[in-house]
C-alpha positions in Angstrom: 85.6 99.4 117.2 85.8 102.5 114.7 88.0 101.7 111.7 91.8 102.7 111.7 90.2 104.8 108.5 88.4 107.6 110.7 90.8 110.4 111.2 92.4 110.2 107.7 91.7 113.3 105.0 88.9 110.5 103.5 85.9 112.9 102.6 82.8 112.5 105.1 81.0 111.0 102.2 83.7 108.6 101.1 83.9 107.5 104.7 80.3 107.2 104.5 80.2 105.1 101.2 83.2 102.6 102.7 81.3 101.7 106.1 78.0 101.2 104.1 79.9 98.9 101.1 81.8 96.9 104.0 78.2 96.7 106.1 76.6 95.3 103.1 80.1 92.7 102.2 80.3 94.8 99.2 84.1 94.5 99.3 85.3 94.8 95.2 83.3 98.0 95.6 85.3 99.3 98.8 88.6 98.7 97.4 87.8 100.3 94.6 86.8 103.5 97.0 90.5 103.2 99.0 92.7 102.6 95.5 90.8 106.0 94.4 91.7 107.7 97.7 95.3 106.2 97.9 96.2 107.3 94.3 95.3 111.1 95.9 96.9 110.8 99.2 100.1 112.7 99.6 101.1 111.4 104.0 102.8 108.4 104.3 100.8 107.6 107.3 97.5 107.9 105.7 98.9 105.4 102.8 99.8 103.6 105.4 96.1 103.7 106.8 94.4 103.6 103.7 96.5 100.9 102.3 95.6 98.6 106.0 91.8 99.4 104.9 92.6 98.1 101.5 94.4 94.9 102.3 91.3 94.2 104.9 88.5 94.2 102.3 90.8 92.4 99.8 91.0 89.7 102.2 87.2 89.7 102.9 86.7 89.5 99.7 85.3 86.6 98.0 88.3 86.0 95.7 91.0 83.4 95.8 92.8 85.2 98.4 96.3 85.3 95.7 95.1 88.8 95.3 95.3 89.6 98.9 98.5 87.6 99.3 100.1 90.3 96.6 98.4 92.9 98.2 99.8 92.0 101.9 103.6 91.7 100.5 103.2 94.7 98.7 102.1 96.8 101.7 104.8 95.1 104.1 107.3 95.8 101.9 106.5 99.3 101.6 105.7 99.6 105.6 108.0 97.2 107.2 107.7 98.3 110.6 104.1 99.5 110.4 101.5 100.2 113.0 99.2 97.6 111.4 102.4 94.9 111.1 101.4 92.7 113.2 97.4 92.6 111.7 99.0 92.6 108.3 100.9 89.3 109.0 97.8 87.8 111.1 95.7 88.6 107.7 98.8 86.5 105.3 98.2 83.5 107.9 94.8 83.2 107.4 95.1 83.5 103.6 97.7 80.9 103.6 100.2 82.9 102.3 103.4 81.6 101.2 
């Protein structure tokens, strides 16, 4: 399934680098990639996209998953009745978080 991330202003090579760094689970490294893109981004739907893409590799990653927790409550806060809502919420339940 293509990622919510194709059809946002990413560049074709920072689309690129993302699907090669989440093909090779190099998540800290993807994240990295969307926080640089989000701090640019000026549409509220392609925060919200962008900021779905980044909660998704923070909770692949291969932290403690308190990092993703914040993340998740962050972005619900800011998108309460989101497309990605319902995925958001699915990702805080398989975290565990409170």
């Amino acid at each position: 399934a293509p990622s919510p991330s194709q059809g946002t202003a990413l560049s074709s090579h920072d689309l690129e680098e993302l699907i090669r760094l989440r093909q090779t689970a190099r998540y800290d490294d993807a994240a990295r990639v969307l926080k640089r893109r989000l701090e640019q981004v000026k549409s509220p739907r392609e925060a919200e996209v962008l900021g779905f893409e980044l909660g998704d590799v923070l909770t692949r990653s291969n932290g403690d998953g308190s990092r993703a927790c914040a993340y998740w409550a962050d972005y619900l806060s800011r998108f309460p009745n989101g497309r990605y809502r319902a995925d958001a919420e699915r990702s805080q339940l398989r975290l565990g978080c409170k």
